[in-house]
N, C-alpha and C positions, 0 to 999 in steps of 0.2 A: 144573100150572104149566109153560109152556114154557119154552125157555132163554131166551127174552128175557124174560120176566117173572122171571126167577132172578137176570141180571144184572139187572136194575132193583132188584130187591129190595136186592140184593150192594150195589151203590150208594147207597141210600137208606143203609143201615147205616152203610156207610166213611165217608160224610159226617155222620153223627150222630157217630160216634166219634170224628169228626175238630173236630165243634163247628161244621161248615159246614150249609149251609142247602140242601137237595135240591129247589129252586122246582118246579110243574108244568111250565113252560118249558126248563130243565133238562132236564128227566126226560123231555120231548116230544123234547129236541134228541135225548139218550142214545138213546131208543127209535127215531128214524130211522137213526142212525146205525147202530145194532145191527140194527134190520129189512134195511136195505140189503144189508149184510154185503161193504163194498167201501167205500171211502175215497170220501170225497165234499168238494165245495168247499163252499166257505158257504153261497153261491151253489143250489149243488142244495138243501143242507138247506134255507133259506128256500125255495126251491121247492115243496120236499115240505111244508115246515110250511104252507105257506099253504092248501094242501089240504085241512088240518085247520080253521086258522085263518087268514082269509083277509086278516086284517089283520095279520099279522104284519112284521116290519121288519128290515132288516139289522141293528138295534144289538140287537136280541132274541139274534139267532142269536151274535151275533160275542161277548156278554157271554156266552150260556149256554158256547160253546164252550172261552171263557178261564179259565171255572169249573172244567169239566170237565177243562180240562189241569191249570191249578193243582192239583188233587185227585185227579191221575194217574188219570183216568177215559177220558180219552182221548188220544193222541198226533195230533199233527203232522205228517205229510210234506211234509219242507221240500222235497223237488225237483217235487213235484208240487201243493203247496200246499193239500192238504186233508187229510182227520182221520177217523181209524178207532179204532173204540172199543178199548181196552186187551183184550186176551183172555189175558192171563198173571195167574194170582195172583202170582205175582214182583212186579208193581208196588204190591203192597197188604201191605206190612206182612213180608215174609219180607226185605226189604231195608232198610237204613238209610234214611232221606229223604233224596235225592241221589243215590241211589247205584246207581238205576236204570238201566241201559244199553239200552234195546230195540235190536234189531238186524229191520230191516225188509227183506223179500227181496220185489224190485220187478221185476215183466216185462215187457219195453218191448213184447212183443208185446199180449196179452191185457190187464193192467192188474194180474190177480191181483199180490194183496198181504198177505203173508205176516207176522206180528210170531214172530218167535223169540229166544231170552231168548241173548244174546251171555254164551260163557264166561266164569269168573269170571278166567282165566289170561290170556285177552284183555283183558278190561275196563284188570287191574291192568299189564299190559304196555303198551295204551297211554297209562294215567295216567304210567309211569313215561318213556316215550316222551318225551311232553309235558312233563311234570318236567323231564328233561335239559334241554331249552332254555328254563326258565323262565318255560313255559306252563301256564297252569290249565285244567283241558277245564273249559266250562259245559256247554251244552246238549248231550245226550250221545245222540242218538239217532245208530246208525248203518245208511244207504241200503246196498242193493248193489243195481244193477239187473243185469238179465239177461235170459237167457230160462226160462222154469219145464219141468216135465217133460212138460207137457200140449201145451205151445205145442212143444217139441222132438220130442215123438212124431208132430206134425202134418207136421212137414217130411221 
């Protein structure tokens, strides 16, 4: 069994347990995503799926994709606009619902795109942050961009 077939499986599970519905569509979006292994627009995923399937459609991709967030299977990069499969068990059950912080390490060279599970000392610092001015955080993914080790060792 490969890793991508491990995470597929891992998925199929978390959404039974979850009482959600794991569609073949779904499960086509998850496996581009994961085969890619790099953050992709909708736009690409639809690309790639119609390879598969050549009638597929943006409202295919854009629902399977909103499933797969709602069911913390995948995240969002908001500055770049497109979506890399979850790779932390942290998002699957070793955390409260909500209470998920990813911390994304983003390189304006290369594109490499890293998900690393932000500490628990940061998370509650800056909930408390926000608390002082009677802010609630919602969507709590946190970007940093930069340059990565690989893109710095080139210059």
């Amino acid at each position: 069994m490969t890793a991508i077939d491990k995470a597929l499986s891992h998925a199929a599970e978390h959404c039974e347990a979850h009482g959600a519905r794991f569609t073949p569509a779904r499960r086509r979006v998850l496996g581009i995503l994961l085969r890619e292994g790099q953050p992709l627009t909708a736009y690409q995923v639809l690309d790639l799926l119609r390879g598969e399937h050549p009638g597929a459609q943006p409202p295919t991709v854009y629902r399977a994709l909103d499933f797969l967030m709602r069911n913390e299977l995948v995240h969002r990069i908001e500055s770049t606009n497109s979506y890399l499969p979850c790779n932390h068990a942290h998002c699957h059950g070793d955390v409260e619902q909500g209470e998920h912080w990813p911390q994304f390490l983003l390189c304006d060279q290369c594109g490499e795109t890293r998900e690393v599970p932000l500490p628990a000392t940061l998370r509650e610092a800056l909930a408390r942050q926000a608390g002082s001015h009677g802010f609630e955080v919602g969507a709590r993914p946190l970007e940093l961009h930069g340059v990565c080790a690989n893109c710095r060792g080139r210059a």
